[in-house]
PLY file of the C-alpha trace (Angstrom):
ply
format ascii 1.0
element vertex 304
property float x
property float y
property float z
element edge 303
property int vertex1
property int vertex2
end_header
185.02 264.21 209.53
184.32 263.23 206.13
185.61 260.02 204.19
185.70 260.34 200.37
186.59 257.93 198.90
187.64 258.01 195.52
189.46 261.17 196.14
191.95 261.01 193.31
189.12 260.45 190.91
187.13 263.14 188.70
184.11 263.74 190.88
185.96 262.93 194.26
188.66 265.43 193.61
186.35 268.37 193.02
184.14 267.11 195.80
187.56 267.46 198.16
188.25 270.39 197.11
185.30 272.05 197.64
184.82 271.01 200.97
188.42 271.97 201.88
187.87 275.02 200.36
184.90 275.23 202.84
186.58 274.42 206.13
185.34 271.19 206.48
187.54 268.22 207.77
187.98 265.70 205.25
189.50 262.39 205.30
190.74 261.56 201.56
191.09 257.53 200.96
193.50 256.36 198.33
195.07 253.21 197.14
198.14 255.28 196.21
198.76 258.28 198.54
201.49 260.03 196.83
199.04 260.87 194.13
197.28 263.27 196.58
200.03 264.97 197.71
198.64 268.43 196.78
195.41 267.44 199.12
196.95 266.79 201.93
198.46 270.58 201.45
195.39 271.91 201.03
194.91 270.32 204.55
192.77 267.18 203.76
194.00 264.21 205.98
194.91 261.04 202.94
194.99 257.78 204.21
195.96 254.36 202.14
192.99 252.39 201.72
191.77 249.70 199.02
187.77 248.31 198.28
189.41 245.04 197.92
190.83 245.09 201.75
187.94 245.24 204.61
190.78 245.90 206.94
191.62 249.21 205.34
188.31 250.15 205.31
187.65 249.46 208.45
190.55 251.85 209.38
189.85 254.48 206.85
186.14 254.53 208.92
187.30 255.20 212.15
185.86 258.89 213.41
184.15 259.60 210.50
180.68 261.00 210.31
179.96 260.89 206.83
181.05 258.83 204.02
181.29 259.47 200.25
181.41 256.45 198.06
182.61 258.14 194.61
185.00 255.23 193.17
184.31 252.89 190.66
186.37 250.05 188.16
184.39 250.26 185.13
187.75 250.18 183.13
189.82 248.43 185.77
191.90 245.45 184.74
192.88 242.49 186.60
191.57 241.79 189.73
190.45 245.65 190.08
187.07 245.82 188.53
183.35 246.40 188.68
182.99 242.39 190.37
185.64 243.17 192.61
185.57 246.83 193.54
181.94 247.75 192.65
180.54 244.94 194.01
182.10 242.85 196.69
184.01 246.16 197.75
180.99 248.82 198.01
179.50 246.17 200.00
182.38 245.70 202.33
182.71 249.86 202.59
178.92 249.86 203.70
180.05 246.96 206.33
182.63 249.05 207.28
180.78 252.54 207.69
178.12 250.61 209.89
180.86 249.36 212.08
182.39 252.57 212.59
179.44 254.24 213.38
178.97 255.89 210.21
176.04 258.63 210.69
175.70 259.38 206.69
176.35 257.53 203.30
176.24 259.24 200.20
176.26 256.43 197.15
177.37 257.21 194.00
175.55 255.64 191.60
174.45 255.75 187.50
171.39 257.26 186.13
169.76 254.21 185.08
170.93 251.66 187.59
168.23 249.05 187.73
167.99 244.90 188.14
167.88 244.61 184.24
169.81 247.14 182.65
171.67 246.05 179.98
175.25 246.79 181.26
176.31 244.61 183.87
178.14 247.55 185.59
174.43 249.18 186.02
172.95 245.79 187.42
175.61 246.41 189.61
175.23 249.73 190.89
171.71 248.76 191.54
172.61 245.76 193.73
175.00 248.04 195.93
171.80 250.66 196.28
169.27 247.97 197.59
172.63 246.76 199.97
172.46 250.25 201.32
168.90 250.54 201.72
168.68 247.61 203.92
172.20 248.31 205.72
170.35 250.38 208.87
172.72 253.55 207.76
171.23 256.99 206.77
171.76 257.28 203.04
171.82 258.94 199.80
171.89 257.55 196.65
172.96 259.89 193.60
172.87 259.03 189.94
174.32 261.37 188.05
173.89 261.13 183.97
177.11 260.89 182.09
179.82 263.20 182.48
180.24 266.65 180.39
184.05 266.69 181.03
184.46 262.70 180.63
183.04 263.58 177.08
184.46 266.88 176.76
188.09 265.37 176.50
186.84 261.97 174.62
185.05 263.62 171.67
186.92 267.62 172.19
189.93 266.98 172.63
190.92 265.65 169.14
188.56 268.64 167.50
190.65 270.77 169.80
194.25 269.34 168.35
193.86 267.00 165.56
190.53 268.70 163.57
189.28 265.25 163.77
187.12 263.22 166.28
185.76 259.91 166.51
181.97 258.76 167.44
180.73 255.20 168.34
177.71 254.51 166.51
175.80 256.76 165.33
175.39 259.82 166.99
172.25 261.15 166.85
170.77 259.61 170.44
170.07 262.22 172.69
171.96 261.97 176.02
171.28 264.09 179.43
175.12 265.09 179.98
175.68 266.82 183.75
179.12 268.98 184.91
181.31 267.07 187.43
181.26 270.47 189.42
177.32 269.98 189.28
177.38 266.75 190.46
180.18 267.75 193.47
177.40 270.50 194.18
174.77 268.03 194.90
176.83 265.68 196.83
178.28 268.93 199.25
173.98 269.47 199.62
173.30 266.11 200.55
175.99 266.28 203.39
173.95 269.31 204.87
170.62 269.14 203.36
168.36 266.73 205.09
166.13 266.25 202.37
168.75 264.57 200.58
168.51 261.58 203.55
167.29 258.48 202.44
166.42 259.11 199.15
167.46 258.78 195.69
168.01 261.82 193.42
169.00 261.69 190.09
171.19 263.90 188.31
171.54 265.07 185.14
172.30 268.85 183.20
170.32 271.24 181.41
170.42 269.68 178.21
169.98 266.25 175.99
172.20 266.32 173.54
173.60 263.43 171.00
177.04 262.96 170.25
177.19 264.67 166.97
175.76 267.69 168.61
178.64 267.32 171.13
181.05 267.52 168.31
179.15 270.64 166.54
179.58 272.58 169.91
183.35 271.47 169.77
183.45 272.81 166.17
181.95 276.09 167.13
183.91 277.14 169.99
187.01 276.09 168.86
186.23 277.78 165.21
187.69 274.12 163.70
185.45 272.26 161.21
186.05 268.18 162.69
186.70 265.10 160.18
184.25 262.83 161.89
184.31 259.33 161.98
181.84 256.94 163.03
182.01 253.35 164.40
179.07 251.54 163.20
176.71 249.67 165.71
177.68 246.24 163.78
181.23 246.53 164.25
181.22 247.82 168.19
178.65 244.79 169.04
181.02 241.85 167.53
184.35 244.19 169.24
182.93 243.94 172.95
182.20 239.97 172.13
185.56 239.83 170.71
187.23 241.57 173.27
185.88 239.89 176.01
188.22 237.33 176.98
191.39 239.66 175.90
190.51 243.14 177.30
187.16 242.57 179.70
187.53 246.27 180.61
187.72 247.59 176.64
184.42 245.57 176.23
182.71 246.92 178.71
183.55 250.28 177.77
182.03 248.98 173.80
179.12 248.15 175.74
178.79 251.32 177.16
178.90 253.22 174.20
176.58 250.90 172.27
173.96 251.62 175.36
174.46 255.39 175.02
173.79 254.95 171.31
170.94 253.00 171.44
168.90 253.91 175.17
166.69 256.56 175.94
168.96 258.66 177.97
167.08 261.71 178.34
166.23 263.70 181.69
164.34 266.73 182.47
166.59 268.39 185.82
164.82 271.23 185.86
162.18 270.67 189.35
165.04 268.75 190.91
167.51 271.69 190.33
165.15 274.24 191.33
164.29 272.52 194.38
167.41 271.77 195.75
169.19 275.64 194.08
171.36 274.27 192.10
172.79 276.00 188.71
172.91 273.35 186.20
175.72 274.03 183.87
175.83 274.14 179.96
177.79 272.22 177.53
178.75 274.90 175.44
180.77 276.37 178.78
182.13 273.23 179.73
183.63 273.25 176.01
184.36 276.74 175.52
186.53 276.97 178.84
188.61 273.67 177.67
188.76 274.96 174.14
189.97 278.32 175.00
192.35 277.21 177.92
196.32 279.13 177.09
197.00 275.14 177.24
194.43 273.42 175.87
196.25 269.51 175.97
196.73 270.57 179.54
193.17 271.90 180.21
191.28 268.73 178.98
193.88 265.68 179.87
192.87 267.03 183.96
189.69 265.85 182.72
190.67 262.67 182.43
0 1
1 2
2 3
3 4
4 5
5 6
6 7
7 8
8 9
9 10
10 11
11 12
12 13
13 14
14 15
15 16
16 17
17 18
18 19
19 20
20 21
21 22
22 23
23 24
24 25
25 26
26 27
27 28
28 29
29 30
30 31
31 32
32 33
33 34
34 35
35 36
36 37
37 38
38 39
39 40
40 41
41 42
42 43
43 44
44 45
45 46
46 47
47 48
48 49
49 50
50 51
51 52
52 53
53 54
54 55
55 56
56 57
57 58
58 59
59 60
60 61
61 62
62 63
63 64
64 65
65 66
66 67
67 68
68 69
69 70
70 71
71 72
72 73
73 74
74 75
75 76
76 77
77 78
78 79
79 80
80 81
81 82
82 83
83 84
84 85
85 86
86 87
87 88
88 89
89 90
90 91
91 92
92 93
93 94
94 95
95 96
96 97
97 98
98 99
99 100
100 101
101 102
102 103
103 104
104 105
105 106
106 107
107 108
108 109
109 110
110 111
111 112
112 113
113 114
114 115
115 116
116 117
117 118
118 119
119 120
120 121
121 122
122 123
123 124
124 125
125 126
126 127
127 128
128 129
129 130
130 131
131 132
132 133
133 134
134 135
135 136
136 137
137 138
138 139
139 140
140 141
141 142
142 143
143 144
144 145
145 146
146 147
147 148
148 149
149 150
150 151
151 152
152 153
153 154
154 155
155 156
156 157
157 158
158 159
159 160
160 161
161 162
162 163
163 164
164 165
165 166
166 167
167 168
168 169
169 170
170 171
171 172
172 173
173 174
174 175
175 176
176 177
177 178
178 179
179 180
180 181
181 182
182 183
183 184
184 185
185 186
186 187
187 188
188 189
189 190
190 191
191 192
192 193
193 194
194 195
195 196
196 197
197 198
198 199
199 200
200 201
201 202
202 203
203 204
204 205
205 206
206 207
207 208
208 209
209 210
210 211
211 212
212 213
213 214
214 215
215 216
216 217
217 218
218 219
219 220
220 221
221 222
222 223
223 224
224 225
225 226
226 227
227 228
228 229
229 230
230 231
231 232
232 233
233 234
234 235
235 236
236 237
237 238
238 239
239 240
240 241
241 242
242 243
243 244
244 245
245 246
246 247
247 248
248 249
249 250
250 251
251 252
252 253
253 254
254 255
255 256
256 257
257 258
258 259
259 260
260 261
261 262
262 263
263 264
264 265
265 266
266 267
267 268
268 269
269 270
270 271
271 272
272 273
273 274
274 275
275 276
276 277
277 278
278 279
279 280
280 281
281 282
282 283
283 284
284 285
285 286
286 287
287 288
288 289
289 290
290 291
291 292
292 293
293 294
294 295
295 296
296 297
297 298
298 299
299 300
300 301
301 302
302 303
């Protein structure tokens, strides 16, 4: 049996799915159940379960072999959020795992999780690896690099409908971007591949591209010429101060995007691919299959 958890997310869906598709048993963990209704008819087994309640994780462990750790609250509110869920909760899922017997952990992390990053969210992700490292399970730690189809429906979408996007900043770092269905490949080959075991492999795509590029490839497969507007670097810095003590979870998302503006984000896939036979996936087909959907709204809000 397989836990994922994060089921209802964008990477734990597809990761569900393709094991289901597969055969495999899989145990699908979910603060709200009804939202994977069409899961569990597919024949996944969905159980209630919440990073902020041991108890339920406890439960959600029992029988399991291998665990998938694919949920995170960088743009939770409240009490549901990256101190809370990616922090104090990864570490009580590890507990948990170890306690049930847990033979496997895969660990979703960030490409560029380290002690110092500059986003607190990557400090965190970092923390929760060395927790697993020293936790006695087997392990594997994946970073994937950000998210063609997060970006797809962020900077697309409005091409797509509107003619008109927006950037933050300025657009012209270069950024490894990877498929969600190439990230759900990896995980499905560290669940069988023993390579993968105790180890951390990073993940990224086939290209570095920057945001403006992003938009370009939106203009071209969608044959509409964008109205572009930019966010300077000034004005997102005092936002994400500003917004702090209002909206914690819109500044850390300002954050973000002032990183992926300003960081060296690129990432050369190619051995890692190869080695482990993996078909990275373009942007340009990531874009032109949204762009050319019969619904396109439809298409790119499942990206969401």
């Amino acid at each position: 049996m397989i836990l994922i958890v994060g089921a209802s997310g964008r990477l734990g869906s597809v990761v569900t799915q393709r094991l289901l598709a597969q055969g495999k048993p899989v145990r699908a963990m979910t603060r709200t159940p009804l939202k994977l209704a069409h899961l569990k008819q597919q024949g996944a087994e969905v159980v209630s379960g919440d990073l902020r309640n041991p108890a339920s994780l406890l439960s959600a462990c029992q029988g399991v072999e291998q665990v998938l750790m694919a949920a995170h609250a960088l743009v939770g509110k409240g009490d549901n959020n990256p101190q809370t869920v990616d922090d104090a909760g990864n570490r009580q899922l590890i507990d948990a795992a170890k306690a049930a017997g847990v033979k496997h952990f895969i660990f979703v992390s960030v490409q560029g999780a380290s002690p110092d990053s500059p986003l607190e969210f990557f400090r965190i992700k970092y923390r929760t690896e060395e927790y697993l490292r020293v936790s006695g399970l087997n392990f594997t730690i994946l970073r994937p690099s950000a998210f063609m189809d997060l970006w797809a429906q962020l900077i697309g979408q409005p091409i797509v409908e509107q003619g008109k996007t927006t950037i933050f900043g300025r657009g012209n770092n270069p950024i490894n971007f990877v498929a969600v269905e190439d990230v759900a490949r990896f995980v499905c080959t560290a669940l069988e591949d023993p390579r993968a075991r105790n180890r951390v492999i990073e993940v990224g795509g086939p290209e570095n591209l920057t945001m403006n590029q992003v938009a370009e490839i939106f203009e071209r497969v969608s044959g509409h010429q964008a109205k572009k507007r930019h966010i300077p670097l000034p004005v997102m810095r005092m936002m994400s101060i500003l917004m702090q003590p209002i909206n914690p979870a819109l500044s850390r998302q300002i954050r973000a995007g002032i990183y992926m503006d300003t960081s060296n984000l690129c990432y050369d896939m190619a051995e890692t691919a190869s080695a482990f036979g993996v078909q990275l996936t373009p942007f340009e087909e990531v874009a032109r299959r949204a762009a050319t959907s019969p619904d396109q709204h439809e298409t790119l809000s499942k990206l969401k």
